[in-house]
C-alpha positions, 0 to 999 in steps of 0.5 A: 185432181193430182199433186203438182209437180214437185209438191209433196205428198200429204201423207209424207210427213207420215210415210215411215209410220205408213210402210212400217204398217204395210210391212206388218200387214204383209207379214200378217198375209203371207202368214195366213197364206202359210196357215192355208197351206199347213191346213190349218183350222178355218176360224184361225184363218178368218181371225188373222184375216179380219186382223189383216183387214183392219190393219189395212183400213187403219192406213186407209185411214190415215191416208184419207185423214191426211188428204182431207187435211192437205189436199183437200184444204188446200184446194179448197184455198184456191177455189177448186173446191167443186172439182175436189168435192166430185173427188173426195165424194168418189174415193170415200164411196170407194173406200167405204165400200 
């Protein structure tokens, strides 16, 4: 299942809030990237990776949030709830896994 044309994302009403946490866990990449070329010691590395992958699962999150809340909904509304159920069933096994 997609958006229609023209219709807006549901996660738009956070779109600001989501790149400026995308920007951070870029920062946060390229430096453990840097820590792996300045040798730098194992645990600091898996630290900042596992701080990297939190960041990552929280805008997971809030996509997630903001499409069970909107798309989800919203298809419910108009009676195509089996066929977004097969698809919220398929991305939470992918998301979770």
């Amino acid at each position: 299942m997609s958006r229609r044309p023209g219709e807006e994302s549901s996660y738009a009403p956070q779109r600001d809030d989501l790149l400026l946490r995308l920007r951070k866990i870029e920062g946060q990449v390229k430096g453990i990237h840097r820590m792996i070329e300045e040798d730098k010691y194992c645990v600091d590395i898996l630290i900042q990776i596992a701080a990297a992958r939190a960041a990552l699962k929280k805008v997971g999150t809030m996509i997630f949030e903001a499409h069970v809340r909107g798309c989800v909904r919203t298809a419910i509304v108009n009676q195509e709830d089996g066929e977004i159920i097969d698809e919220l069933i398929d991305v939470l096994n992918r998301f979770t896994s």
